[in-house]
Biopython code that builds the backbone (N, CA, C, O; Angstrom):
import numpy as np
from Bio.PDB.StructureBuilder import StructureBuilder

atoms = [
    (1, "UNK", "N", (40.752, 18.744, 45.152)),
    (1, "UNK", "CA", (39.952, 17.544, 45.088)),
    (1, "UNK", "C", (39.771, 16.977, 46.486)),
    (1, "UNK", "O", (40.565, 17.126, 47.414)),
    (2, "UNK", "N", (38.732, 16.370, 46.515)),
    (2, "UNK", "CA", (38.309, 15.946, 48.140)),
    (2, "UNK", "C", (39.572, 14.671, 48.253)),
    (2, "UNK", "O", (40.220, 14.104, 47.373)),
    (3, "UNK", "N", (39.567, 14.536, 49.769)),
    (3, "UNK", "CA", (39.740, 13.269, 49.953)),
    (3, "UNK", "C", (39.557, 11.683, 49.551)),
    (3, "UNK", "O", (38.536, 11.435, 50.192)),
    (4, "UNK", "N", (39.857, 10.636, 48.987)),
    (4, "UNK", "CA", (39.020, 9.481, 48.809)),
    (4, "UNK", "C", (38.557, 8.887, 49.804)),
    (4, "UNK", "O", (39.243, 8.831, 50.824)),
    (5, "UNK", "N", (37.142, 8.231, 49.751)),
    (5, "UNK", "CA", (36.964, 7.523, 50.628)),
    (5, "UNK", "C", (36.780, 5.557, 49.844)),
    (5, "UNK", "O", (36.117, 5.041, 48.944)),
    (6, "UNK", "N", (37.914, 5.032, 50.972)),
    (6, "UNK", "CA", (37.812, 3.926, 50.932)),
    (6, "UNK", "C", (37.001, 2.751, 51.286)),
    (6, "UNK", "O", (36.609, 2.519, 52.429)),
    (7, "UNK", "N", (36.750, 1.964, 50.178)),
    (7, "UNK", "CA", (35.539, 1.369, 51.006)),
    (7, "UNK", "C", (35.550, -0.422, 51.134)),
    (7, "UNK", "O", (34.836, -1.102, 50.397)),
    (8, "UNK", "N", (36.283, -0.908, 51.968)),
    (8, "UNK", "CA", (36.583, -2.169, 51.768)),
    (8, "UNK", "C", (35.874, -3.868, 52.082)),
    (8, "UNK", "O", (36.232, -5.043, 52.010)),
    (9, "UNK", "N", (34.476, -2.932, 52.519)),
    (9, "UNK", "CA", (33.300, -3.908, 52.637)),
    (9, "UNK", "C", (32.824, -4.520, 51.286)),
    (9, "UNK", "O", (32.690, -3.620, 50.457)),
    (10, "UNK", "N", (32.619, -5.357, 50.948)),
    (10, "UNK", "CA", (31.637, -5.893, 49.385)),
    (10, "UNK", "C", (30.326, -5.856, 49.784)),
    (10, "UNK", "O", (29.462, -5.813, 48.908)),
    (11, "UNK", "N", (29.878, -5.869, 51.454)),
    (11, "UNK", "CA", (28.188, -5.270, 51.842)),
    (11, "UNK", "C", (27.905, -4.689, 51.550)),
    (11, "UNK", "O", (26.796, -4.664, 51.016)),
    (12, "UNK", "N", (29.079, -3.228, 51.711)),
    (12, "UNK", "CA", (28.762, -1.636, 51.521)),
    (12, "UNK", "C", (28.628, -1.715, 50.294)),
    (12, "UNK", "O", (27.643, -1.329, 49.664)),
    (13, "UNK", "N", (29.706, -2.273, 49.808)),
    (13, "UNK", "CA", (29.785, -1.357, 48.236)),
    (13, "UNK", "C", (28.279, -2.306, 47.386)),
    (13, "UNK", "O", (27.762, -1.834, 46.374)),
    (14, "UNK", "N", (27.992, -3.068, 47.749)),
    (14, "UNK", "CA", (26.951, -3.617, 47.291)),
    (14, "UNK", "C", (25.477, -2.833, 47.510)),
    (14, "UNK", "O", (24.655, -2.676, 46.607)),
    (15, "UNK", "N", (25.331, -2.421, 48.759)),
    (15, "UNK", "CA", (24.412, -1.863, 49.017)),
    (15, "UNK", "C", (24.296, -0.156, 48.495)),
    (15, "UNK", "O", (23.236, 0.468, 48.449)),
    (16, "UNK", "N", (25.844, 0.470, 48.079)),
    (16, "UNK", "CA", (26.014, 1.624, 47.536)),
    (16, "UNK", "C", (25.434, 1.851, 45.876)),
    (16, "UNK", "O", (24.870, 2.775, 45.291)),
    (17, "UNK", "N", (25.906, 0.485, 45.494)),
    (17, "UNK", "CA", (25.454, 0.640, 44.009)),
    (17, "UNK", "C", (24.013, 0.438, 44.275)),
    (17, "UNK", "O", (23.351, 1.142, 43.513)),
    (18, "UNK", "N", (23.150, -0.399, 45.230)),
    (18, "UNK", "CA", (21.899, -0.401, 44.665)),
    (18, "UNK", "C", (21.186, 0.685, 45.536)),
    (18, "UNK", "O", (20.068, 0.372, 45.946)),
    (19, "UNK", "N", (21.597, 1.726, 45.825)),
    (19, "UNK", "CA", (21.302, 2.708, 46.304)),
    (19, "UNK", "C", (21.217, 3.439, 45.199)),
    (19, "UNK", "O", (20.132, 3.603, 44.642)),
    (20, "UNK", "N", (22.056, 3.833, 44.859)),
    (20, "UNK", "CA", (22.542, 4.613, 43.905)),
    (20, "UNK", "C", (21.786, 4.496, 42.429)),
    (20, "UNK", "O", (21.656, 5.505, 41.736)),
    (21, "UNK", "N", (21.293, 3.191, 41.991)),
    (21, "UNK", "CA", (20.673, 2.644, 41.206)),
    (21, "UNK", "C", (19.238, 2.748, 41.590)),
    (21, "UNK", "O", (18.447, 2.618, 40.656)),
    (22, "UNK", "N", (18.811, 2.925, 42.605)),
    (22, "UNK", "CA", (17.459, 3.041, 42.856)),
    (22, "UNK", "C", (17.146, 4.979, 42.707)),
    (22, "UNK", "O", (16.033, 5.340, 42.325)),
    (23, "UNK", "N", (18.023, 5.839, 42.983)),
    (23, "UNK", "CA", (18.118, 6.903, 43.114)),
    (23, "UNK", "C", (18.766, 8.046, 41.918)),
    (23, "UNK", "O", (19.008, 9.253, 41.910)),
    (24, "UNK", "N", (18.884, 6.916, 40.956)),
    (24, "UNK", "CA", (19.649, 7.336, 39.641)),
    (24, "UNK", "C", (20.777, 8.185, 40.013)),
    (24, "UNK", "O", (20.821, 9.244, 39.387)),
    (25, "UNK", "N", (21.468, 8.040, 40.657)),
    (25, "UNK", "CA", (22.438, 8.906, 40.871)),
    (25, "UNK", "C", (23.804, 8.184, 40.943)),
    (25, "UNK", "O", (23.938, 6.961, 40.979)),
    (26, "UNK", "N", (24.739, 9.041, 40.959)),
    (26, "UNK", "CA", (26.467, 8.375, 41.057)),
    (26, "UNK", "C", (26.379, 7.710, 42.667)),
    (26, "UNK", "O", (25.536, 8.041, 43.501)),
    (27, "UNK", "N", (27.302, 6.849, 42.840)),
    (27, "UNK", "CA", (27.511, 6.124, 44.188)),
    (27, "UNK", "C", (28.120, 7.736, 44.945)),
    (27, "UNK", "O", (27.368, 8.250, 45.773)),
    (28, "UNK", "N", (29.195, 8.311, 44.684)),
    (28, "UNK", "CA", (29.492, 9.113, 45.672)),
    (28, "UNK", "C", (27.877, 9.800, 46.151)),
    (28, "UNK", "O", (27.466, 9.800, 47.311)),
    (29, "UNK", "N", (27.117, 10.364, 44.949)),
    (29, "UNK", "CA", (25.918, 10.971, 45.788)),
    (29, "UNK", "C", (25.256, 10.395, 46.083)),
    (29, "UNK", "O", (24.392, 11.147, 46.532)),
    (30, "UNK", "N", (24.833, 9.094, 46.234)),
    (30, "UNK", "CA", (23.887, 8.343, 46.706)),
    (30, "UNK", "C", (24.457, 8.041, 48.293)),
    (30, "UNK", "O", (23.791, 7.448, 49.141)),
    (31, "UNK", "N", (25.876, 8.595, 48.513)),
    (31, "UNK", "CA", (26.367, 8.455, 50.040)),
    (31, "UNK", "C", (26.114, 9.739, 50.257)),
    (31, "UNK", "O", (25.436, 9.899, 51.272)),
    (32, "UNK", "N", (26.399, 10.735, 49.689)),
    (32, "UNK", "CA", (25.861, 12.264, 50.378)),
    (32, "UNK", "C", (24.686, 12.143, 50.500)),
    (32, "UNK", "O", (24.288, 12.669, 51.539)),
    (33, "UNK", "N", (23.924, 11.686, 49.911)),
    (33, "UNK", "CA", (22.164, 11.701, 50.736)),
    (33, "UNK", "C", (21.766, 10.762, 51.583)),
    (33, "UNK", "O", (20.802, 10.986, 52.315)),
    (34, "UNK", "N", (22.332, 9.748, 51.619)),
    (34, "UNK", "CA", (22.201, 8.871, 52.503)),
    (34, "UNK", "C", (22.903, 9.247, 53.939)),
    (34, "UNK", "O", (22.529, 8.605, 54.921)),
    (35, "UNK", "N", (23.833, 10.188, 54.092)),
    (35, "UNK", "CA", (24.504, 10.914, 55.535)),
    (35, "UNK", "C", (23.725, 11.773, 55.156)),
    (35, "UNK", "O", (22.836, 11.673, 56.002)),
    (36, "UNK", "N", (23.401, 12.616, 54.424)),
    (36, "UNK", "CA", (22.574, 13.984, 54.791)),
    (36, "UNK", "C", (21.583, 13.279, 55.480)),
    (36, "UNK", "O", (21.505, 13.618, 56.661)),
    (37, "UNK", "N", (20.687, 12.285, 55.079)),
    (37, "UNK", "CA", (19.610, 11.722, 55.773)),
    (37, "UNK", "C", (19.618, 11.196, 57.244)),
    (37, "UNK", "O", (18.933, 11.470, 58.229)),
    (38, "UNK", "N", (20.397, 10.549, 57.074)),
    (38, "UNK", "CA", (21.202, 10.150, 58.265)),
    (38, "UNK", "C", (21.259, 11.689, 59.369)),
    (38, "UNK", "O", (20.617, 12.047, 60.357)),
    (39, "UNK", "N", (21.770, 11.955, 59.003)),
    (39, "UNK", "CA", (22.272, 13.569, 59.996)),
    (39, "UNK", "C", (21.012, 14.198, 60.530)),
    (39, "UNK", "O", (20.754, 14.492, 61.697)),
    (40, "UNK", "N", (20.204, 14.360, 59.342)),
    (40, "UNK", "CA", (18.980, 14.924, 59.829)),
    (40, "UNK", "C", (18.362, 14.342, 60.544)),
    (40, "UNK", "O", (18.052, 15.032, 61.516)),
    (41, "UNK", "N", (17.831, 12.929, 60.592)),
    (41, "UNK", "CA", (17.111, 12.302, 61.492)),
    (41, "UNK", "C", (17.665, 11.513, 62.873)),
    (41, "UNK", "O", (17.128, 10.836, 63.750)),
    (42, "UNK", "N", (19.025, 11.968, 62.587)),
    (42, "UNK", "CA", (19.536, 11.868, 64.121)),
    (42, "UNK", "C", (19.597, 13.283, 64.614)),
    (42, "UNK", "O", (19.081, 13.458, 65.718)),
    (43, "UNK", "N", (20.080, 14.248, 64.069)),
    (43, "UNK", "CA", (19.558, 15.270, 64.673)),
    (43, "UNK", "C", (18.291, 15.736, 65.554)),
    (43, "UNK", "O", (18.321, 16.278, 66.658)),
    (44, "UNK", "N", (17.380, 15.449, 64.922)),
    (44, "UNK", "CA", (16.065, 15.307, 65.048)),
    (44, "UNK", "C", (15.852, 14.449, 65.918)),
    (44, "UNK", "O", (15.257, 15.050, 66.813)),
    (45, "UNK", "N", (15.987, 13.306, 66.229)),
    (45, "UNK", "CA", (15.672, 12.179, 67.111)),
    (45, "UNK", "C", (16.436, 12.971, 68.585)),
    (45, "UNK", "O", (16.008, 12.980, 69.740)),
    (46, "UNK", "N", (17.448, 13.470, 68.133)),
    (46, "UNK", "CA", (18.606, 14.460, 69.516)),
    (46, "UNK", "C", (17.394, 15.177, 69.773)),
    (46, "UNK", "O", (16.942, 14.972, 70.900)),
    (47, "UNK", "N", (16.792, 15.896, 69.106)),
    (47, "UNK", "CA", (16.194, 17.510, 69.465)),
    (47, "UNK", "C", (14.914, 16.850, 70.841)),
    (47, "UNK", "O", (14.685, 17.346, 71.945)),
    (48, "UNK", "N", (14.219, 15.435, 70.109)),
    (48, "UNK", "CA", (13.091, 14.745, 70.876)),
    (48, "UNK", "C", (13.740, 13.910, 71.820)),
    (48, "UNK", "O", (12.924, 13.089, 72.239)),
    (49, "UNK", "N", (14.946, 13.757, 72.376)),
    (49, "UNK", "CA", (15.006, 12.821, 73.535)),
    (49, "UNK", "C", (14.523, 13.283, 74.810)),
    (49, "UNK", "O", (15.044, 14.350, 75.133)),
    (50, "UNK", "N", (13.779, 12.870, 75.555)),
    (50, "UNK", "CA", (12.721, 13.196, 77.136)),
    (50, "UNK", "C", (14.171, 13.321, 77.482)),
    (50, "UNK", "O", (14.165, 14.426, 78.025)),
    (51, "UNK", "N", (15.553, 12.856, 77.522)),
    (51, "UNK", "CA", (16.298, 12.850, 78.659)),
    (51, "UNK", "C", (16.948, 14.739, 78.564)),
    (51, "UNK", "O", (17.984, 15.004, 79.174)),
    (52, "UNK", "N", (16.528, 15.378, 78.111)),
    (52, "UNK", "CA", (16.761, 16.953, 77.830)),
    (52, "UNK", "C", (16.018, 17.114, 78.800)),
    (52, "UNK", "O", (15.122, 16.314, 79.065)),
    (53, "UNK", "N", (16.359, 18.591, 79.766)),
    (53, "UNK", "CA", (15.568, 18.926, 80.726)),
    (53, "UNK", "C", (14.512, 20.216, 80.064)),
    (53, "UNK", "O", (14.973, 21.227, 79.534)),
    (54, "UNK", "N", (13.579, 20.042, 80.164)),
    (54, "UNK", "CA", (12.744, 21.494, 80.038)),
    (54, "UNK", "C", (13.117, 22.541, 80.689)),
    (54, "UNK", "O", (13.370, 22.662, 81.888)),
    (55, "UNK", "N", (13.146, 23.446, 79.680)),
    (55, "UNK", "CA", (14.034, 24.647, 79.977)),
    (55, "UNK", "C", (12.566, 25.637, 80.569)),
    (55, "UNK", "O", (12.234, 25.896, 81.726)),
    (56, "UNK", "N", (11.915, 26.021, 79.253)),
    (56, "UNK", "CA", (10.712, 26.765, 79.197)),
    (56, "UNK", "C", (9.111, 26.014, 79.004)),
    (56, "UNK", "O", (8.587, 25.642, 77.954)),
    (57, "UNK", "N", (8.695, 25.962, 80.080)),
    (57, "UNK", "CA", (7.720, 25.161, 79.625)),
    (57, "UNK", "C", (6.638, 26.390, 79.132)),
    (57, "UNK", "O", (5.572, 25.944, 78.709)),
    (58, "UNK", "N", (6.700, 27.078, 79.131)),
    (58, "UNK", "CA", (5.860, 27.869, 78.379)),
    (58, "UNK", "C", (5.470, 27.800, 76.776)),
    (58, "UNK", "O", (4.503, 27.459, 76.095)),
    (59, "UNK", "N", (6.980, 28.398, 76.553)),
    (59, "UNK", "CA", (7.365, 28.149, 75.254)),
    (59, "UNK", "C", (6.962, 26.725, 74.680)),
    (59, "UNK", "O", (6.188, 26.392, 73.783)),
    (60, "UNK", "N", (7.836, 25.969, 75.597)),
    (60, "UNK", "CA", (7.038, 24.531, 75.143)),
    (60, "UNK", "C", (5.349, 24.224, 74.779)),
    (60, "UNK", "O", (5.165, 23.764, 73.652)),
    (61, "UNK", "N", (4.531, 24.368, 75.347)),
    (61, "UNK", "CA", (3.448, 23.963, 75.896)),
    (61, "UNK", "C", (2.746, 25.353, 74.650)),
    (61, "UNK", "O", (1.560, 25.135, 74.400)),
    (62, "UNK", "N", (3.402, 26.812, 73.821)),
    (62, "UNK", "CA", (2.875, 27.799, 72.858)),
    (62, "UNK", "C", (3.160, 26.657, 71.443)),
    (62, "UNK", "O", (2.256, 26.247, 70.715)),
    (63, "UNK", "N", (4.611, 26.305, 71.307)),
    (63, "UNK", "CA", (4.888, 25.810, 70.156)),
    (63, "UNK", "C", (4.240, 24.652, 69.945)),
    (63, "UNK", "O", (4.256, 24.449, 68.731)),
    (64, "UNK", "N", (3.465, 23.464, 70.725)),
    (64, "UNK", "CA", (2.877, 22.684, 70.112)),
    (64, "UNK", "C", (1.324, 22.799, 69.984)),
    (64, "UNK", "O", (0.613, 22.007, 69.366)),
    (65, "UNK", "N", (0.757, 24.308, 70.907)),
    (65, "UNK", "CA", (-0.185, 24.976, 70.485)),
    (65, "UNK", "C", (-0.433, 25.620, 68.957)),
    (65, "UNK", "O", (-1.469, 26.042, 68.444)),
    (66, "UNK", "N", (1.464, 25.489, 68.233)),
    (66, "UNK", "CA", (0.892, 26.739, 67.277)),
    (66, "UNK", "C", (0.907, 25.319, 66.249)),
    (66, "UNK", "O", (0.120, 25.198, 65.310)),
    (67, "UNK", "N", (1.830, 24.402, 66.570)),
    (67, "UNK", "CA", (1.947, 23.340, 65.386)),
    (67, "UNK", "C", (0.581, 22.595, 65.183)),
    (67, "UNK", "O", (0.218, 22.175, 64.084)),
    (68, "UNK", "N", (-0.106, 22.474, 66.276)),
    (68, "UNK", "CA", (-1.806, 22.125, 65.821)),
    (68, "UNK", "C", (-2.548, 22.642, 65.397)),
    (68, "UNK", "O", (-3.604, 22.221, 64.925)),
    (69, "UNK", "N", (-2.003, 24.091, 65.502)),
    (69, "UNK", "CA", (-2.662, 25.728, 64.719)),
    (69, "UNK", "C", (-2.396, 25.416, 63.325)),
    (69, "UNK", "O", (-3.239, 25.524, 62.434)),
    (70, "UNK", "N", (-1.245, 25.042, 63.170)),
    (70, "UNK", "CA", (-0.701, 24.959, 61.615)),
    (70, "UNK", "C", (-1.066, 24.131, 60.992)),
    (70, "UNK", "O", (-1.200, 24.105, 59.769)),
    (71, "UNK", "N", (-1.332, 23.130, 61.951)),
    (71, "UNK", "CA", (-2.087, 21.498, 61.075)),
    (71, "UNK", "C", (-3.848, 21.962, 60.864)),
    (71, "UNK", "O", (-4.669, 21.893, 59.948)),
    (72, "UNK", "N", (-3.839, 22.241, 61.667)),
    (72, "UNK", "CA", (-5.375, 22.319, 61.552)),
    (72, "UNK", "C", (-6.074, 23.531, 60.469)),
    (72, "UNK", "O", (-7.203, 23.400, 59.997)),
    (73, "UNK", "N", (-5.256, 24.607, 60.211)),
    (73, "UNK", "CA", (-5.076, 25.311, 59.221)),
    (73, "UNK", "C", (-5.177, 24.988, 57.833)),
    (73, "UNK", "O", (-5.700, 25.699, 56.976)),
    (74, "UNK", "N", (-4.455, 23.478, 57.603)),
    (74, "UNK", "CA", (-4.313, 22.514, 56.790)),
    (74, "UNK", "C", (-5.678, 21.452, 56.364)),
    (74, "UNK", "O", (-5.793, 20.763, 55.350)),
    (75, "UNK", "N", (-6.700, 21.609, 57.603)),
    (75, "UNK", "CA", (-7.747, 20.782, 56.986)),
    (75, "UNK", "C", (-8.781, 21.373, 56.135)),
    (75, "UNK", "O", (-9.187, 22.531, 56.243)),
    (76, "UNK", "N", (-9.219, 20.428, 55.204)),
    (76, "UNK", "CA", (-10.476, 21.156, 54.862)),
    (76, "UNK", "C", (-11.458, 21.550, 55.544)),
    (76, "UNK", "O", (-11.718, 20.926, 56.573)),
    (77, "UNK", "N", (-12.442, 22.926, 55.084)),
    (77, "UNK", "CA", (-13.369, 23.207, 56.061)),
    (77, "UNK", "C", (-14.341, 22.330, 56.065)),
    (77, "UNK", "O", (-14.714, 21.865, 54.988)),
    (78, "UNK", "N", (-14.963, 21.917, 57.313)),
    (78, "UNK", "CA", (-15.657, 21.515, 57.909)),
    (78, "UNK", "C", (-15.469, 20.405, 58.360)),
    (78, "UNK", "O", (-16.421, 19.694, 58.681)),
    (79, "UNK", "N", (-13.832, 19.898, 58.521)),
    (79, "UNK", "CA", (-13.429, 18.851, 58.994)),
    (79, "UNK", "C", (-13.575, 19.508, 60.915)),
    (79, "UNK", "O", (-13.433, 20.577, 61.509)),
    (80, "UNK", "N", (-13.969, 17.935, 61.281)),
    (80, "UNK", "CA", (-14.760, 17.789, 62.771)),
    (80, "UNK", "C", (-14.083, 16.906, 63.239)),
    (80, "UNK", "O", (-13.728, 16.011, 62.472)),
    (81, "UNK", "N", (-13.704, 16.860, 64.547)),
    (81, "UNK", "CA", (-13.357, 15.384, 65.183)),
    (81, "UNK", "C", (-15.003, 14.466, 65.891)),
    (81, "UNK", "O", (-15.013, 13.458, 66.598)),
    (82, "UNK", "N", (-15.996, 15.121, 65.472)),
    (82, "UNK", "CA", (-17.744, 14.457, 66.129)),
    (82, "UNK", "C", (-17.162, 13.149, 65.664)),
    (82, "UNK", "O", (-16.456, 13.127, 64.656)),
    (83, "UNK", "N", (-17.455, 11.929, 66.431)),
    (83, "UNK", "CA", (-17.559, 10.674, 66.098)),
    (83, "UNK", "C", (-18.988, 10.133, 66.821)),
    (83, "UNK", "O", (-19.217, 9.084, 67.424)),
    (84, "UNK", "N", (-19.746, 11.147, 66.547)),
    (84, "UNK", "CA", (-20.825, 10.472, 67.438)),
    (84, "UNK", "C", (-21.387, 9.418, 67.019)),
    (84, "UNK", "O", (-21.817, 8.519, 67.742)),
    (85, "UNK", "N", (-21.435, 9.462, 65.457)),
    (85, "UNK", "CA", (-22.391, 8.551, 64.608)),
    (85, "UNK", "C", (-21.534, 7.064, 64.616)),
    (85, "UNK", "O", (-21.880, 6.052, 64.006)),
    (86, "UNK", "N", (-20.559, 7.187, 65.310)),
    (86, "UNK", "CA", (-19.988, 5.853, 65.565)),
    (86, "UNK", "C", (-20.602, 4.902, 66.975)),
    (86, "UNK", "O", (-20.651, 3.676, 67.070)),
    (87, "UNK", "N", (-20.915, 5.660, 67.711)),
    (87, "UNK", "CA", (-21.396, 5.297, 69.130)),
    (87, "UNK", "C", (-22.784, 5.683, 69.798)),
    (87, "UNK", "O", (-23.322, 6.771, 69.999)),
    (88, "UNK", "N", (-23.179, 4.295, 70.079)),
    (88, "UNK", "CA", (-24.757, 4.357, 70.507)),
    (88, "UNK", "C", (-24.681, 5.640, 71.824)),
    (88, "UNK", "O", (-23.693, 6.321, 72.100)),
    (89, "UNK", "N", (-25.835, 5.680, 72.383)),
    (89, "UNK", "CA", (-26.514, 6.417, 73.863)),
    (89, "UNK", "C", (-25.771, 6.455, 74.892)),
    (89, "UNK", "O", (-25.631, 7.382, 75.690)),
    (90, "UNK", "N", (-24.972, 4.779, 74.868)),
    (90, "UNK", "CA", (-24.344, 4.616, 76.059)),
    (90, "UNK", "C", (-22.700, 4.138, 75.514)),
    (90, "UNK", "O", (-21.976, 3.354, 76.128)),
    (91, "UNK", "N", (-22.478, 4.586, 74.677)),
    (91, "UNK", "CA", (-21.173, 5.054, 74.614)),
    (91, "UNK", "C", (-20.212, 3.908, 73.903)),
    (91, "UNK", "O", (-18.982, 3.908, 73.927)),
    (92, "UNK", "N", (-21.271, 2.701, 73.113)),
    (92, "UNK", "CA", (-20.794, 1.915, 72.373)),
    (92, "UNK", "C", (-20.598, 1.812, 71.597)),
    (92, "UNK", "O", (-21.421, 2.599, 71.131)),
    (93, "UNK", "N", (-20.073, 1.420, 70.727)),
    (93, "UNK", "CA", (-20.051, 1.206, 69.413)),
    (93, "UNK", "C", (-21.317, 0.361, 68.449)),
    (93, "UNK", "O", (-21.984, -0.625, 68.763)),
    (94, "UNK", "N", (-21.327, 1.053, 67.376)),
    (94, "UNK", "CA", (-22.989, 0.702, 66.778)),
    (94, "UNK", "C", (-22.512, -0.606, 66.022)),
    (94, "UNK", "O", (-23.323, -1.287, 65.394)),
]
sb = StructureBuilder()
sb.init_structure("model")
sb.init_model(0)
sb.init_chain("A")
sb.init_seg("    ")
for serial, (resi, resn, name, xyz) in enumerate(atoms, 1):
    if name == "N":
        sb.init_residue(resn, " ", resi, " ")
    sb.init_atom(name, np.array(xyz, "f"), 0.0, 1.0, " ", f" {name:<3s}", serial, name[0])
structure = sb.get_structure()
């Protein structure tokens, strides 16, 4: 059996049940997804900090070539970025 975890806040445990209640789930799993979530998007926020040095800018500069490949893959055909019909002759807005 795991460890217990103790929880001696009435914030937490307040905010656990209505977690948990919003998510239909038991309080222990409504804390495993709430750290899984947690984990991932600090992970993630780690992977995007500028203070990382560029290693490969190649690589860099292919992979967000291919992720606009992949999005754009994703539009329907004959989606355009033309906004002409928004802007007069001289470059205003109609």
């Amino acid at each position: 059996m795991a460890e217990p975890l103790i929880i001696d806040s009435d914030e937490t445990l307040r905010l656990v049940r209505r977690l948990a209640e919003r998510l239909g789930t038991t309080p222990d799993d409504a804390v495993a997804q709430a750290l899984r979530a947690y984990d991932e998007t600090s992970a993630a926020r780690a992977l995007m900090t500028p203070r990382q040095p560029l290693r490969d800018r190649e690589a860099f500069i292919a992979d967000i070539l291919a992720r606009g490949a992949a999005v754009r893959a994703k539009l329907p055909p004959g989606t355009n970025s033309d906004h002409s019909d928004l802007y007069d002759e001289d470059g205003l807005p109609r």
